[in-house]
C-alpha positions, 0 to 999 in steps of 0.5 A: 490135614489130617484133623480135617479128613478126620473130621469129615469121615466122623461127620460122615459115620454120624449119617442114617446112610449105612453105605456113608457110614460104613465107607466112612468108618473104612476110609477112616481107618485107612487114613489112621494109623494111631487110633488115638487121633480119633479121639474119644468120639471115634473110639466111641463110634467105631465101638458101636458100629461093631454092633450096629444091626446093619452088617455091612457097618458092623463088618466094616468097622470088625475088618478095619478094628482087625488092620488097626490092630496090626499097625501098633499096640497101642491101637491093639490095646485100644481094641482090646477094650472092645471086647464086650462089643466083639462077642457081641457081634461074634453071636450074629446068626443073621450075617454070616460075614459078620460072624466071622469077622468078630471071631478073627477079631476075638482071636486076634485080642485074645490069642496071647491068653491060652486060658482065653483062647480056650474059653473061646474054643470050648464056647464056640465048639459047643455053639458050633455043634448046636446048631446054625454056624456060617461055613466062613466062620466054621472054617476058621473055627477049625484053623484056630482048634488045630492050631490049639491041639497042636499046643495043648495035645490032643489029650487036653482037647478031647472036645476039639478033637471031637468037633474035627471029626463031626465035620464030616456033614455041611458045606463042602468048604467045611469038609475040606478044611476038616480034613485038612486039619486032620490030615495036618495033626495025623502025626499026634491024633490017636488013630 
């Protein structure tokens, strides 16, 4: 039974529909709990859907990427193959969604490697502080640089340190969770 729907949902996210493609991509990964049923051909679909130029296709395929990572590690290894495809999609200006799905995805790969982790905060700090970033994407960006100077210190991340306290301008959303975060770091943050 499981092969037939399989088969069907794989029709489906071959069709030039994006709303087929995208439900069919989320369906799929609802029935699957074992990435390796879908075969070569799914891991390939998935793959280029992360990149896919509509964003409803790309975030469908990054939230359904990031449930499948939960479920086994052998699905988290598979995913972790993506990583190419998932920086990719982490450098989309043009949907903010899309934006901060592949960093959430990027974390979550990534979140057992310090050095990786902080390549990705270094990387997205800057990126942050130079221009256009999505208030979602910014937000969580923050979350994972509070979490990182509670483990390194404050004195080994002076640039993340930094970015918290710029956030003073922008959304509201932003400035909330700024301030949250420094509030939450108050008892190893010089003052």
């Amino acid at each position: 039974d499981v092969i037939i729907v399989c088969a069907s949902l794989t029709k489906d996210m071959n069709s030039k529909n994006n709303n087929y493609r995208a439900n069919a991509i989320r369906a799929l990964c609802c029935a699957v709990d074992d990435m390796a049923l879908l075969g070569q051909q799914g891991d390939r679909l998935l793959k280029q859907a992360v990149v896919d130029k509509d964003p409803y296709v790309s975030t469908s395929a990054l939230v359904s990427a990031y449930h499948l990572s939960h479920v086994s590690p052998q699905n988290q290894e598979i995913i972790k193959r993506w990583l190419q495809e998932v920086s990719e999609a982490s450098k989309n200006t043009q949907s903010n969604l899309v934006s901060y799905h592949a960093l959430g995805l990027l974390y979550r790969i990534r979140k057992h490697d310090r050095l990786a982790v902080s390549r990705l905060a270094a990387a997205k700090a800057s990126q942050q502080s130079s221009g256009y970033a999505s208030p979602f994407e910014t937000c969580l960006f923050i979350r994972i640089a509070a979490s990182l100077i509670r483990e390194t210190g404050p004195e080994n991340s002076a640039p993340l340190v930094k970015f918290l306290q710029e956030c003073k301008h922008g959304h509201s959303m932003v400035k909330f969770e700024a301030a949250k975060a420094i509030c939450d770091l108050e008892d190893i943050l010089p003052t």
